[in-house]
C-alpha positions as CSV (number, residue, x, y, z in Angstrom):
1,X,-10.5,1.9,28.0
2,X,-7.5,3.7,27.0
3,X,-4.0,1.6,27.8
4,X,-1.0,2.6,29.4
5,X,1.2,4.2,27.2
6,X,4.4,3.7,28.8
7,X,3.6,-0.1,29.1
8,X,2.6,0.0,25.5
9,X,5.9,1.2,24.2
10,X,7.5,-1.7,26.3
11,X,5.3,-4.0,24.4
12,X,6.3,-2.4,21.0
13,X,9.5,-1.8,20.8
14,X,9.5,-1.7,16.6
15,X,7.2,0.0,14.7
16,X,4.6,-2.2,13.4
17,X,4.2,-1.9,9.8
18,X,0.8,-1.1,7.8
19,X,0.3,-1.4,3.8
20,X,-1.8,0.9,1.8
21,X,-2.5,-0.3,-1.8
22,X,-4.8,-0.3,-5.2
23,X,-5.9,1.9,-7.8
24,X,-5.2,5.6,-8.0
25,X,-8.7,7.4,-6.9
26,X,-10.0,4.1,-4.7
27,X,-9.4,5.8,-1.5
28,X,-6.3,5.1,-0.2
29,X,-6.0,8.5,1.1
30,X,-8.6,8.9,2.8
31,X,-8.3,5.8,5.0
32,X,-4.8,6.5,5.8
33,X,-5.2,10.1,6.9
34,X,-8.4,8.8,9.4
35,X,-6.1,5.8,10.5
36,X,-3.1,8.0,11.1
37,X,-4.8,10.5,13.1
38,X,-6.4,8.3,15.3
39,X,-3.8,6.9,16.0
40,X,-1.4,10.0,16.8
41,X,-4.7,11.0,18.9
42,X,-3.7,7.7,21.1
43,X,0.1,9.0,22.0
44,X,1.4,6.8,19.6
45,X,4.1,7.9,17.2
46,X,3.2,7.5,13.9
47,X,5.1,7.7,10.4
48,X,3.7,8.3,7.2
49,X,6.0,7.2,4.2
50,X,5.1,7.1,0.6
51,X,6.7,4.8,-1.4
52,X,7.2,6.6,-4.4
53,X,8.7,9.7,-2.4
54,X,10.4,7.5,0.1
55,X,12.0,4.1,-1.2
56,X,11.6,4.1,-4.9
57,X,15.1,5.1,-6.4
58,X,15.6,8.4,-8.7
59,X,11.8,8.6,-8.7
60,X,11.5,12.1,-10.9
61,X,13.7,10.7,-13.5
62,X,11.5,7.4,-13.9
63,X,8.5,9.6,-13.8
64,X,9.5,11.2,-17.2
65,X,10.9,8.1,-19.1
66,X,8.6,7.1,-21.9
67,X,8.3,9.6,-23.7
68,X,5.6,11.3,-20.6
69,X,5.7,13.6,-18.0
70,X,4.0,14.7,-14.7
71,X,2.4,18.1,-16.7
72,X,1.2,16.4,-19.9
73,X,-2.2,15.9,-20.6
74,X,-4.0,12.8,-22.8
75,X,-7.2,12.0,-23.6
76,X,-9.0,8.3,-22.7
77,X,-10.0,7.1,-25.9
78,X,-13.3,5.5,-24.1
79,X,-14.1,8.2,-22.4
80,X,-12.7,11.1,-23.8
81,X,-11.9,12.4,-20.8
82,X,-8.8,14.0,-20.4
83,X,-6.0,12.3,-17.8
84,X,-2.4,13.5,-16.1
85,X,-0.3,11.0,-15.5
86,X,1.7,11.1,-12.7
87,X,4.2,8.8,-14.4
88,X,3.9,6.2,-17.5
89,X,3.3,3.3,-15.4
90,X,0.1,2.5,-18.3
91,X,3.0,2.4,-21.1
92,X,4.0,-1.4,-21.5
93,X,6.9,-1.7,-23.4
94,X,9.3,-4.4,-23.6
95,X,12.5,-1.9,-22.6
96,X,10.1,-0.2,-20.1
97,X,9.8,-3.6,-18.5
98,X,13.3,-4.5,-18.3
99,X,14.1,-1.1,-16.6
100,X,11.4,-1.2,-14.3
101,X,12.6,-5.1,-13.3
102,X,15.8,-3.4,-12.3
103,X,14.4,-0.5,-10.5
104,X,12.1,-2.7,-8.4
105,X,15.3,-4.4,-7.4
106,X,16.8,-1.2,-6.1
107,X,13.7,-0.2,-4.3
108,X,13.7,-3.3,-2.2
109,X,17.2,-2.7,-1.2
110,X,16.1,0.5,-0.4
111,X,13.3,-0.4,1.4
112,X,15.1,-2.8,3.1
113,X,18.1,-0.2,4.4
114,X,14.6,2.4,5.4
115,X,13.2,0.1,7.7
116,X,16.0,-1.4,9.6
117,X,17.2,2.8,10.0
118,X,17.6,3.7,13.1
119,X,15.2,6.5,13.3
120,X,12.3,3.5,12.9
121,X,12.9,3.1,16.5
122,X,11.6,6.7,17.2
123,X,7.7,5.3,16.0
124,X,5.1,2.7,17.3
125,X,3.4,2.5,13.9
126,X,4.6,2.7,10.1
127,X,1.9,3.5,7.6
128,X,2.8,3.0,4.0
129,X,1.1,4.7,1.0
130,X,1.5,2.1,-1.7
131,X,4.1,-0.8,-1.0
132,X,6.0,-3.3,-3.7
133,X,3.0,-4.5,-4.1
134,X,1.9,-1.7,-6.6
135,X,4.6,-2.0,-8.6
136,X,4.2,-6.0,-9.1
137,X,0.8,-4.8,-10.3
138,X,2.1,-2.5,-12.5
139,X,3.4,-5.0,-14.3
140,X,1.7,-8.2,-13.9
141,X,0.3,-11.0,-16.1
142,X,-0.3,-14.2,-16.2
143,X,2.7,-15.2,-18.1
144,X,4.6,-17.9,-16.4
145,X,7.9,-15.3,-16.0
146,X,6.1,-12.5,-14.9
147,X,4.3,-14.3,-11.9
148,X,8.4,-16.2,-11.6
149,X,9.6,-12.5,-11.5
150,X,7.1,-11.3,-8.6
151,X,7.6,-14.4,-6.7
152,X,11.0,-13.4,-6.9
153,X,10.6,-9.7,-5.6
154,X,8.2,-10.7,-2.9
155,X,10.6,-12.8,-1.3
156,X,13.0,-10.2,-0.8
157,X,10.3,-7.7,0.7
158,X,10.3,-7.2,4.0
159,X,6.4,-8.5,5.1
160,X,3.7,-5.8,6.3
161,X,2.0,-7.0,9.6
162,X,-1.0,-5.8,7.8
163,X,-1.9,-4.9,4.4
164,X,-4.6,-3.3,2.7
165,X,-5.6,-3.1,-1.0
166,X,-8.7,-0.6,-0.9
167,X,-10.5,-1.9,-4.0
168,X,-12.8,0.1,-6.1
169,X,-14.8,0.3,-9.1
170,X,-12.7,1.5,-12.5
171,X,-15.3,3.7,-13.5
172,X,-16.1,5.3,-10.0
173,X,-12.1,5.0,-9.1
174,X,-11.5,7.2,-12.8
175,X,-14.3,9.7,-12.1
176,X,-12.2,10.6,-8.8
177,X,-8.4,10.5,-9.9
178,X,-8.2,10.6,-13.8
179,X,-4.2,9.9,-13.9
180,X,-4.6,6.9,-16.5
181,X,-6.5,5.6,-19.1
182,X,-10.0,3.6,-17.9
183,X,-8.9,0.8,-19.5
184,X,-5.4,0.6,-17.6
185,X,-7.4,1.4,-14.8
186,X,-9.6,-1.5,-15.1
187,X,-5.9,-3.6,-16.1
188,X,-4.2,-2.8,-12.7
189,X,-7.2,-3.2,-10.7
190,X,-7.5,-7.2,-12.1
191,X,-3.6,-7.1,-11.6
192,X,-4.4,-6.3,-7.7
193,X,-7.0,-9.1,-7.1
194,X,-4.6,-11.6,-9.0
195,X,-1.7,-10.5,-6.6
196,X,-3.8,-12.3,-3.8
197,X,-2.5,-15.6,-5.9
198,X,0.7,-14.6,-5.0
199,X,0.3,-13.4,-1.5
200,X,-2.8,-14.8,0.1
201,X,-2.4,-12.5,3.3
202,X,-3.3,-9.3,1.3
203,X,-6.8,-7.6,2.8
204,X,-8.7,-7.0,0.0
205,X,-11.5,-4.2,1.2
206,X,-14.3,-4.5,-0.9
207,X,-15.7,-0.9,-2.6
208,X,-18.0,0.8,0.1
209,X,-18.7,3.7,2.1
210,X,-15.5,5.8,3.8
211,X,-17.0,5.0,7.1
212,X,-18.0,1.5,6.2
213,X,-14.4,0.7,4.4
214,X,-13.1,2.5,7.7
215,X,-14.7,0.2,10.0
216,X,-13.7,-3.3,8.5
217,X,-9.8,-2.2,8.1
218,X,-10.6,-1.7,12.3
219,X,-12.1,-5.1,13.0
220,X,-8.8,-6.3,10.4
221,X,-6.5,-4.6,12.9
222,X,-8.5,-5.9,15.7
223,X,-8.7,-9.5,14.3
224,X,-4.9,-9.7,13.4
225,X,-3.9,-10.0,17.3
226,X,-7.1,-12.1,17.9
227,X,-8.6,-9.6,20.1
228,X,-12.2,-8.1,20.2
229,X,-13.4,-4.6,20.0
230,X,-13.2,-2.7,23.8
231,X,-16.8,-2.4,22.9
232,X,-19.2,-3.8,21.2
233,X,-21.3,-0.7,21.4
234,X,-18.3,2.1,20.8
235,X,-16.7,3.6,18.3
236,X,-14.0,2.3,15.7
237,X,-11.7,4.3,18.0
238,X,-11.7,2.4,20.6
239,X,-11.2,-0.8,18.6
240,X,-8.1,0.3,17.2
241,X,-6.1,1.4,20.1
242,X,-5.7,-2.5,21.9
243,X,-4.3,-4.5,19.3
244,X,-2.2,-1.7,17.7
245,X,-0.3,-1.6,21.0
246,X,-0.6,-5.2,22.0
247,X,1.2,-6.4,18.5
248,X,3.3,-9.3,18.8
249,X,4.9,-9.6,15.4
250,X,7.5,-7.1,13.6
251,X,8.2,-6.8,9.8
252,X,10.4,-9.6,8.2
253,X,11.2,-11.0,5.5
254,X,8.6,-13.9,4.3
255,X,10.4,-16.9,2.6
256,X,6.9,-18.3,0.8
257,X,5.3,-14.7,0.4
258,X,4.2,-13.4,-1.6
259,X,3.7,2.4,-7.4
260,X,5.8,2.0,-10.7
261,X,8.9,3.1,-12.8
């Protein structure tokens, strides 16, 4: 049964906030698109931000720094395949690093002043394409000041009600979206199912089917305000519309929390 919109926006009176995040070519895309237009299908106002385009600061001028652009073309050295990166987020240099610890700063101020805007009020729902997450993975290891570093930026980001890593096989994820070297590929990926260390509420969806990956971020968005499916015999649909409206939580700012320069 379709709710009451009117009461729905009285029940949601901030947008609640979605996460999209993993490797380039897992999927992301397609799931947000599907969610997105579902949910605009429901009345409710949606808003789609990316944040690359959206939050992260002087974007096009990181996108060029180390020595790459957006238009040049490299070869995987396993593959030999060629790749177009978007940006030189598989370059790890030490001065790359720095830089990118300060950007990632910035963004979370700038993420910060995005959300708490007033035109946030105009939506029910805010879907983001990649989050801070995707940078900390960008640059993550195991070293003791790295995983000091992320605690650090987590705990200044404002906390998705849900969020999503789509994960994905390397090989299958490269085949789709050859942006970056397999074996960076098969680095960030590790990067993201470490980050659950640091932020045990991340979703991780395991690889599958569109319509299967589609179906467990529902019963996650069901699940989250501990309510079951309209119908057990239905469609995803009709799972999603309840809880989205019901929500009872709005982004904050997490105190034990837990794409690139």
């Amino acid at each position: 049964m379709v709710p009451d919109k009117a009461r729905a926006k009285t029940l949601a009176p901030r947008p609640f906030l979605i996460t999209f995040s993993g490797v380039d070519g897992a999927g992301k895309t397609t799931q947000i698109e599907y969610l997105t237009s579902f949910l605009e299908k429901q009345d409710l106002r949606v808003l789609l931000l990316s944040f690359w385009d959206n939050v992260a600061a002087w974007s096009k001028m990181r996108g060029g720094v180390g020595q790459r652009t957006v238009d040049s073309t490299e070869v995987d050295r396993t593959t030999e395949r060629p790749f177009v990166p978007r940006n030189n987020k598989h370059i790890r240099k030490w001065y790359l690093t720095a830089a990118r610890a300060a950007f990632y700063m910035l963004d979370i101020v700038r993420l910060h002043r995005l959300l708490a805007s007033h035109e946030m009020n105009n939506y029910d729902v805010v879907i983001f394409d990649r989050y801070i997450y995707d940078q900390i993975a960008n640059i993550y290891s195991k070293s003791w000041l790295a995983r000091l570093y992320g605690k650090i930026l987590l705990e200044q980001t404002p906390a998705p009600d849900l969020a999503f890593i789509i994960d994905a096989s390397p090989a299958a994820a490269f085949a789709r979206k050859p942006e970056y070297p397999l074996e960076f590929v098969y680095l960030n990926r590790q990067n993201f199912l470490h980050l659950q260390e640091l932020v045990p509420q991340l979703i991780v969806i395991s690889p599958g089917k569109p319509e299967d990956v589609r179906n467990e971020i529902a019963g996650h968005v069901s699940r989250s305000w501990d309510l079951k499916p309209a119908s057990t015999q239905g469609n995803t649909e009709e799972a999603l519309v309840i809880p989205v409206v019901r929500r009872q939580t709005s982004c904050s700012v997490q105190n034990d929390p837990t794409t690139s320069l």
